[in-house]
C-alpha positions in Angstrom: 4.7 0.1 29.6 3.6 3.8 30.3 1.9 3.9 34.0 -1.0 5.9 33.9 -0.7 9.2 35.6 -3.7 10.9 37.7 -5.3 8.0 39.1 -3.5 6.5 41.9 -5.6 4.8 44.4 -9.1 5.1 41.8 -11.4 2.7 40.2 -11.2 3.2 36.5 -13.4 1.1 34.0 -11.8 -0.6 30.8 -14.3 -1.4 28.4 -13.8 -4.5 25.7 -10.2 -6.1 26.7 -8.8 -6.6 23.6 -5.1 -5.4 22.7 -5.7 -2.1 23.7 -8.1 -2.5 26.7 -5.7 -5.5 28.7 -2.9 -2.8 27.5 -5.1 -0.7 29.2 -5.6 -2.6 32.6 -1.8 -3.0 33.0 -0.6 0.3 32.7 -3.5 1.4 34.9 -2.6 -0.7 37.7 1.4 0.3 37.3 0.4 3.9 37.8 -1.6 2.7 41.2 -5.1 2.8 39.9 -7.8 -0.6 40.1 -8.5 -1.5 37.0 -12.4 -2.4 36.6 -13.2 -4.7 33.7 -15.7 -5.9 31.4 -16.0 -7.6 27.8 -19.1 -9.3 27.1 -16.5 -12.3 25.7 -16.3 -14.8 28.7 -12.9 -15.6 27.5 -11.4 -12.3 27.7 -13.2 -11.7 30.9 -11.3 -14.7 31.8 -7.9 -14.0 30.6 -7.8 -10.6 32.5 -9.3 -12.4 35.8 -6.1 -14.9 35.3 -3.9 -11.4 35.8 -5.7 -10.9 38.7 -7.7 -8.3 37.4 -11.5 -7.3 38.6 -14.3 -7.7 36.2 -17.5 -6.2 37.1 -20.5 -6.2 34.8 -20.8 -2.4 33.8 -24.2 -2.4 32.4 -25.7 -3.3 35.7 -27.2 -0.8 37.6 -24.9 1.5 40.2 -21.9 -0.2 38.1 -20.6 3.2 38.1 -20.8 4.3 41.8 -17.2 4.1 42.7 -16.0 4.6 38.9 -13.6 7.4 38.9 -13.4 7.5 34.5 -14.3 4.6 31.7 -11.4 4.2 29.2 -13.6 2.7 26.0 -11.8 0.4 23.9 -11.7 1.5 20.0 -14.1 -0.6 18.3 -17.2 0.4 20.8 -19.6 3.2 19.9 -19.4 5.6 22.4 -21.9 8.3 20.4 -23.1 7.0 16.2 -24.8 5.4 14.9 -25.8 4.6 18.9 -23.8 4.8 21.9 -22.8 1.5 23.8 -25.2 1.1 26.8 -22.4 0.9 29.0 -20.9 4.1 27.6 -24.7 5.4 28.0 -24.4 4.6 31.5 -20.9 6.3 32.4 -22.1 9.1 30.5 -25.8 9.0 32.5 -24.1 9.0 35.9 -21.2 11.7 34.6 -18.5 9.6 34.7 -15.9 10.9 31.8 -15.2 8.6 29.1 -12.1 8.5 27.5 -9.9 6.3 26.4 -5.8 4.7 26.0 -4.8 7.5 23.7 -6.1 10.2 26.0 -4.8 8.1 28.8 -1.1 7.9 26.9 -0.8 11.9 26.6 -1.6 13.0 30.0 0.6 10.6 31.2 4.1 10.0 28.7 6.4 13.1 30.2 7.3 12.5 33.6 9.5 14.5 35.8 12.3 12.5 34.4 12.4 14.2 31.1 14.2 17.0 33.0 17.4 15.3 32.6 17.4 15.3 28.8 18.9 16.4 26.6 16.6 16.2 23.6 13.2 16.5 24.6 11.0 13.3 23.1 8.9 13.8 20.2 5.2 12.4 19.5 4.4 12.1 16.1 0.5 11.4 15.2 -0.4 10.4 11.7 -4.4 10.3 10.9 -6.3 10.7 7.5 -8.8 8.0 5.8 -5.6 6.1 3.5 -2.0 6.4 4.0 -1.9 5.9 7.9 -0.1 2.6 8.4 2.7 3.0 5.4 3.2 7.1 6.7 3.5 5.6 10.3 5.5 2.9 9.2 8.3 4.9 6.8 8.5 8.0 9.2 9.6 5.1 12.0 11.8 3.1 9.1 13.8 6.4 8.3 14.2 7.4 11.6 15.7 3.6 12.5 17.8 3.5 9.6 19.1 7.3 10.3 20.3 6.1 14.3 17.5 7.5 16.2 16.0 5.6 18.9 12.0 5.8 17.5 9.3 3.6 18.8 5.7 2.8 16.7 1.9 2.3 17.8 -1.4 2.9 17.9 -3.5 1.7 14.9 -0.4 -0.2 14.2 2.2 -2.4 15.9 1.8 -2.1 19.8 -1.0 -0.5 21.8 0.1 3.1 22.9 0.2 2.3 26.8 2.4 -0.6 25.9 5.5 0.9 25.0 8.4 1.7 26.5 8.9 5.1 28.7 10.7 7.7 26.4 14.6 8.1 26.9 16.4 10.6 26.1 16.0 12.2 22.4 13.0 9.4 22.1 10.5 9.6 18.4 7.3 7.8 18.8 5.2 7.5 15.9 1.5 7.0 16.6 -1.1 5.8 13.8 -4.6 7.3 15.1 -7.9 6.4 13.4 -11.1 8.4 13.6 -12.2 6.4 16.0 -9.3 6.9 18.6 -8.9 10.8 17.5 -12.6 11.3 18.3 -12.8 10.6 21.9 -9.6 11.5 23.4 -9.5 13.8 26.2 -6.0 14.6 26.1 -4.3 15.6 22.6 -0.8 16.7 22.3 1.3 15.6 19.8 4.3 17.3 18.6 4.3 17.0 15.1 0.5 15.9 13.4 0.2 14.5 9.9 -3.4 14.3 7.8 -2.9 12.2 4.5 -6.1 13.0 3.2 -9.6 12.5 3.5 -12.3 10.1 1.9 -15.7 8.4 3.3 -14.9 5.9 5.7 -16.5 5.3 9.2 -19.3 7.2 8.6 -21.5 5.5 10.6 -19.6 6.0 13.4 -19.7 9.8 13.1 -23.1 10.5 11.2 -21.6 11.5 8.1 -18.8 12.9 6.2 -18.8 16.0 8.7 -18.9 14.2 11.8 -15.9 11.9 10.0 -13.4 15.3 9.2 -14.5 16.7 12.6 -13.0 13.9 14.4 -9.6 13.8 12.2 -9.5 17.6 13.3 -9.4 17.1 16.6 -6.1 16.2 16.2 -4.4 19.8 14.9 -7.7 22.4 16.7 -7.3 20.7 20.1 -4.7 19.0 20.0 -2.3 21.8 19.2 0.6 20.3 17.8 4.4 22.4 16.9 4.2 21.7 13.1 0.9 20.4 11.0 1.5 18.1 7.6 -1.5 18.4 6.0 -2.2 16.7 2.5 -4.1 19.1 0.4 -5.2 17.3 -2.5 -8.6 17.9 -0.8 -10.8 20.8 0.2 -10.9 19.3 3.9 -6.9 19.5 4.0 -6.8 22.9 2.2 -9.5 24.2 4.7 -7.7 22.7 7.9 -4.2 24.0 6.7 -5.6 27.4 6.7 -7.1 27.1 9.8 -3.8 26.5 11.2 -1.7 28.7 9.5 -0.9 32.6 10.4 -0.6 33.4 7.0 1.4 32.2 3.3 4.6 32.4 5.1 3.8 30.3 8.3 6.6 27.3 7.8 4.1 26.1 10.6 2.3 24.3 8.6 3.9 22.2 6.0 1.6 21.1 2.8 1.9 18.1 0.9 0.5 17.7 -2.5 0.7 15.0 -5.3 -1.4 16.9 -7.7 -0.4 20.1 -8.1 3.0 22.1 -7.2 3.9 24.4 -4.0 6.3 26.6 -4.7 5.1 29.5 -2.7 6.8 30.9 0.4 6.1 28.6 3.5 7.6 25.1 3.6 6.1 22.9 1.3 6.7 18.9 -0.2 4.8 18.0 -3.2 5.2 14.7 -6.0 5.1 15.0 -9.2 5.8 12.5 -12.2 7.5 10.7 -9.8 10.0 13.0 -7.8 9.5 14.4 -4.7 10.3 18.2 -3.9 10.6 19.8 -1.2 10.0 23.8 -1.4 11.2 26.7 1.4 10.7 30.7 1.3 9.6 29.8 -2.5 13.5 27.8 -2.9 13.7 24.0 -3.9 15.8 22.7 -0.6 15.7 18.9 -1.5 14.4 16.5 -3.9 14.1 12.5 -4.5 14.2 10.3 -7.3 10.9 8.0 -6.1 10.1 6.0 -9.2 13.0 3.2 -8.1 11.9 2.8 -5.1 10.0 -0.8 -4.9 8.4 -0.4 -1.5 6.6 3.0 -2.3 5.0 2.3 -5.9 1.9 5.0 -7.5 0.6 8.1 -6.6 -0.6 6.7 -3.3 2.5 6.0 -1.9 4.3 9.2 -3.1 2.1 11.0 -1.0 2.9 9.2 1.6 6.6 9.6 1.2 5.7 13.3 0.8 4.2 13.8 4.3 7.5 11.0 6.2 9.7 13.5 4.2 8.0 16.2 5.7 7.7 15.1 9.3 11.5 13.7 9.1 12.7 17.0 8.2 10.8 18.6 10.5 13.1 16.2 12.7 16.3 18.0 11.6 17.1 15.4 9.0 19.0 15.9 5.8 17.1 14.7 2.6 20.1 12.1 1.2 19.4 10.4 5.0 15.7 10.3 4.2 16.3 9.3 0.6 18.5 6.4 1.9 15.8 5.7 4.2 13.1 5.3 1.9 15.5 2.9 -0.3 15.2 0.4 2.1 12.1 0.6 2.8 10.3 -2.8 2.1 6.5 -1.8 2.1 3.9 -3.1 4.5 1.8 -6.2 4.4 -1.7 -6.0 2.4 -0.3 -2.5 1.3 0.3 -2.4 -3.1 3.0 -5.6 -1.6 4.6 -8.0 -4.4 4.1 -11.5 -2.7 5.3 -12.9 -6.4 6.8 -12.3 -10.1 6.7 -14.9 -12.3 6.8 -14.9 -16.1 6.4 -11.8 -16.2 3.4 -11.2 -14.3 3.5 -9.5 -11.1 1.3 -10.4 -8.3 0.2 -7.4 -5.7 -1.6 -7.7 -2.2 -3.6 -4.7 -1.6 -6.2 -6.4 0.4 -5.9 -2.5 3.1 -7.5 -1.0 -0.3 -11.2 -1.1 1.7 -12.9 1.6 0.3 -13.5 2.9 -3.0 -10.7 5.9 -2.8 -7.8 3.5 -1.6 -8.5 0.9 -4.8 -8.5 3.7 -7.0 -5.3 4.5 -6.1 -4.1 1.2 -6.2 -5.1 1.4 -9.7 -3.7 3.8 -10.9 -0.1 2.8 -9.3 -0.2 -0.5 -12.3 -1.0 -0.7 -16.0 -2.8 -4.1 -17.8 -4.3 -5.0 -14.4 -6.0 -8.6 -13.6 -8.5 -6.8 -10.7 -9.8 -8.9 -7.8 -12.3 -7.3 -5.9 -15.2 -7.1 -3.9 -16.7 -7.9 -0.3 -18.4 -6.0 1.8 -19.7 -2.8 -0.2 -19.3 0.5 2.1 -21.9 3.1 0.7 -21.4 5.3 -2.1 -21.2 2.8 -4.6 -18.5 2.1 -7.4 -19.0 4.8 -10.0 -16.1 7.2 -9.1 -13.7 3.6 -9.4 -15.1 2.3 -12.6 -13.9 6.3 -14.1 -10.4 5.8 -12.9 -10.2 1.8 -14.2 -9.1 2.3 -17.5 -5.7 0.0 -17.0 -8.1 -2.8 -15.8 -8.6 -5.8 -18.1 -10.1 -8.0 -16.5 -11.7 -7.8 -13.1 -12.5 -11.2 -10.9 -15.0 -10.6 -8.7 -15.4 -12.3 -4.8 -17.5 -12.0 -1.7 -21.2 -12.6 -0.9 -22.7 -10.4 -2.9 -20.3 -11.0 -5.9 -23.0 -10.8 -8.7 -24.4 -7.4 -7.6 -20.9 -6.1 -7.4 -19.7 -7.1 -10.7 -22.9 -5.5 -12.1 -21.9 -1.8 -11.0 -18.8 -2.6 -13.0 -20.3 -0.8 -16.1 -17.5 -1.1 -18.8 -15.2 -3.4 -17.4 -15.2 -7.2 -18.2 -16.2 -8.8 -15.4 -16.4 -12.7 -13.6 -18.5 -13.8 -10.6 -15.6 -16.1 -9.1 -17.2 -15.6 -5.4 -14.3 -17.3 -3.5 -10.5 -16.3 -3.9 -8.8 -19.7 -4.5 -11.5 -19.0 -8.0 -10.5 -16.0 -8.4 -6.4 -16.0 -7.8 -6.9 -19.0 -10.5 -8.3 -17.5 -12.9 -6.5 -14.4 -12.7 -3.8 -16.3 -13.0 -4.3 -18.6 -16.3 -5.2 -15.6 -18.3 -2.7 -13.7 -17.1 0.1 -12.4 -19.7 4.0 -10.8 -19.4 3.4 -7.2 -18.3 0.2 -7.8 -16.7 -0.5 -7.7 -12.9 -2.4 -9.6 -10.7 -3.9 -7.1 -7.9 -6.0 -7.5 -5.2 -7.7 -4.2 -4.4 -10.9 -4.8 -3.0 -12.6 -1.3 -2.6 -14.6 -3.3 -0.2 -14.3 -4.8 3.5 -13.5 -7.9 4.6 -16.4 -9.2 7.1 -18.5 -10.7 4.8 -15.9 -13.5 4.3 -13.0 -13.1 6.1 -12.5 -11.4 10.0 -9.8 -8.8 8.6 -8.4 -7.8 5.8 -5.0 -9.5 6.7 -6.9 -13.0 6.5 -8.0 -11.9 3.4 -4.8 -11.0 2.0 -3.1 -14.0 3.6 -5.2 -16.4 2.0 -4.5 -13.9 -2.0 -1.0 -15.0 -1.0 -1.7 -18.7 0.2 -3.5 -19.1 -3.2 -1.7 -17.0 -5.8 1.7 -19.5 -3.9 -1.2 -22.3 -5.1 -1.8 -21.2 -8.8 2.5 -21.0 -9.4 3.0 -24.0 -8.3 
C-alpha cells in the first residue's frame, strides 16, 4: 500500500468505493488522514463501515464543511456529459476534486528513496486501444529481464494498492481518459500514447475534449521521454509539441504504417518486423511474425511502443526480443481459447469500438465474425471497408437486427445470443478459417463487462467442440 502524503490529520472524501475508492480509504488512513465515504450501494457502504470506515452522505447539505479534498472514483462524472451532484457540491463549496492517481504521484517518493541506488521509474501508458497488452508486455519483459516491476491502474491492482518502491523499482501504470483527465498531480517518468480513436466521448464532449485529456499526460505531466504512436494526426501533433526539434531522442515515435528513419530515436513495424532507428542508424530489430501472443498490426504496435519504453530502460533488444517470446497475450485481447480441425477460435471481446475490431480484422484471414452489442456512435461504415477477410459475420446483442443491417456487403445472421452464434460459427466453419469475436460494440446491453462476455465466447465455443 502507498500511504497518502499531505493529509495527516484531514477529512478527505472518497467517492464510489469500488476497487479504487476502498483502495482509496486505506491508503488514506495509513498516511493519517479520515477517510469520509459514500457510494450510493448500501452494500459497499457497508463493506467499508465493516473496516471501520465513516460514511457520510455527501450530497447532503454542509457535507463538505470539514472536507479537506474529494478523491472521485473513475466511473463518476465529475464534468460531461453532467457532473455528479456530489462532485457539483465539492466543486460549489471549493473543495478540490481529485482523485487515486493524483493521490499516487504526490505521494510514491518518500524521503527513503535517498538511499538508492537506482532511482524508481513510473511508466504511464494511455491512448484509446493498446493500453492493457502495452502495460502488460512492458511489465512481462521487464519480469522476464530480472527487474523487480510492479503493474496497475486500468489493470491489475489499483495504484494506491501497491507496494512502496524499492530500490531500482519499474511500475507500469495503465491510465484511461477518465483517470488522466482529472488528476492533479502528473509525473510519470516515461509516458506512452498508442493512438487515438473515438471512445468516451461523452465523457469529455467530443473528440477534442477526448485527446485533451490523453494530453494531459505528456503537457502537464512532464514526463523524461514521450512514446507517441503517430499513425494519427493527434500523435504526430502531440510529438511535436513535445519535441525541441528532428533530433530530440526525447521523444521516441512509433509507427506501423510508415518508416522512421530520420535522426531522433525512432521504432516502427513493418511486414512484420520491428525496427528500431537512432541518429538515422538501424540499432535493433525483431522477427514479430512468430510470436503467438502479439498477432496483426494491432499488436505490432504495441510491441513497438514496450520496445520503446524498455529501451528507454537501458535494455538490450535480444533481452526484449526474448521477452516478447514468452509473452502469452492477455485475456479478451486477439487470445486463442481453441484450435481444432483446423479452425482457430479468437477472444477479442476488448475489441469495443469500431477502430479496435478493425484491427482485429485485419490480424486473420477467412474470418467467422461475431459481433455486436451496444453500438457507440459513429456507426459501422469505416469497419465494413476494412472487412474484406470476413465471410461470414454472426450477429448478437439487443439490437442485433439493426446491427447486421449496417453490414452492407457482408453476409450476415441475426443469432442474438452467443451460445447461437458460437454454434453456428462453428458448424460452418472450415480448416484455415477463424472463429473471432470482435464486437466493435460494448458489452452492457447483455453482459456487465466485456470479460463476462468473453468468458461466456469461451464457455460456449468449449460447448460447440465438445
Amino acid at each position: 500500500m502507498i500511504p497518502v502524503q499531505g493529509f495527516h490529520g484531514a477529512n478527505v472524501a472518497v467517492l464510489g468505493l469500488g476497487r479504487s475508492g476502498l483502495a482509496t480509504a486505506r491508503a488514506l488512513r495509513a498516511g493519517g488522514a479520515e477517510a469520509v465515504c459514500w457510494d450510493d450501494n448500501p452494500t459497499a457502504r457497508k463493506t467499508v463501515e465493516g473496516e471501520g470506515f465513516v460514511c457520510r452522505d455527501l450530497s447532503r447539505q454542509g457535507a463538505f464543511e470539514d472536507i479537506a479534498s474529494l478523491i472521485v472514483s473513475p466511473g463518476i462524472p465529475h464534468l460531461y456529459p453532467v457532473p455528479n451532484p456530489v462532485v457539483a457540491a465539492a466543486l460549489e463549496a471549493g473543495v478540490p476534486v481529485d482523485n487515486d492517481i493524483g493521490l499516487f504521484f504526490r505521494s510514491f517518493a518518500t524521503r527513503q528513496w535517498d538511499s538508492f541506488e537506482v532511482t524508481p521509474k513510473v511508466v504511464t501508458v494511455t491512448g484509446s486501444n493498446g493500453k492493457s497488452t502495452t502495460s502488460a508486455l512492458i511489465h512481462h519483459v521487464l519480469s522476464e529481464a530480472g527487474r523487480r516491476t510492479q503493474l496497475a491502474g486500468n489493470i491489475g491492482r489499483g495504484v494506491l494498492d501497491i507496494d512502496p518502491a524499492e530500490d531500482g523499482d519499474v511500475v507500469v501504470l495503465e491510465l484511461s481518459s477518465y483517470q488522466t483527465d482529472l488528476a492533479r498531480s502528473l509525473t510519470p517518468d516515461i509516458a506512452v500514447f498508442t493512438n487515438l480513436s473515438p471512445d468516451h466521448l461523452d465523457r469529455h464532449a467530443g473528440m477534442g475534449g477526448y485527446f485533451a485529456a490523453k494530453r494531459r499526460l505528456f503537457a502537464e505531466g512532464g514526463p523524461d521521454r514521450a512514446v507517441i504512436g503517430v499513425d494519427e494526426i493527434e500523435g504526430t501533433y502531440l510529438a511535436g509539441q513535445l519535441s525541441e526539434g528532428a533530433a530530440d531522442d526525447r521523444v521516441m515515435r512509433i509507427s506501423t504504417e510508415r518508416k522512421l528513419t530520420r535522426a531522433g530515436w525512432n521504432v516502427f513495424a513493418r511486414k512484420g518486423y520491428l525496427s528500431e532507428y537512432r541518429k538515422g542508424r538501424q540499432a535493433g530489430s525483431i522477427d514479430l511474425r512468430a510470436i503467438k501472443g502479439l498477432p496483426g498490426t494491432h499488436n505490432h504496435q504495441n510491441a513497438c511502443a514496450a520496445y520503446a519504453v524498455c529501451r528507454s530502460l537501458g535494455l538490450a533488444p535480444r533481452v526484449i526480443e526474448a521477452g516478447f517470446a514468452s509473452f502469452g497475450g492477455l485475456p479478451h485481447r486477439s487470445q486463442i481459447i481453441a484450435e481444432k480441425d483446423g479452425v482457430t477460435f479468437v477472444n477479442d471481446s476488448k475489441a469495443t469500438n469500431v477502430d479496435a475490431a478493425k484491427k482485429a480484422l485485419s490480424a486473420f484471414q477467412s474470418i467467422r465474425w461475431i459481433c455486436g452489442g451496444l453500438e457507440k456512435e459513429g456507426g459501422l461504415g469505416e469497419l465494413v471497408e476494412s472487412a474484406g477477410g470476413v465471410k461470414k459475420a454472426y450477429v448478437i446483442g439487443r439490437e442485433a437486427a439493426s446491427f447486421a443491417m449496417q453490414l452492407k456487403g457482408i453476409e450476415a445472421e441475426v443469432c442474438t445470443d452467443m451460445t447461437t452464434a458460437v454454434a453456428k460459427a462453428a458448424a460452418e466453419a472450415e480448416a484455415g478459417d477463424t472463429v473471432l469475436l470482435a464486437p466493435a460494440a460494448a458489452s452492457f446491453d447483455q453482459y456487465n463487462s466485456f470479460e463476462k462476455r468473453g468468458e461466456d465466447f469461451a464457455k460456449c465455443v468449449e460447448q460447440a467442440l465438445s
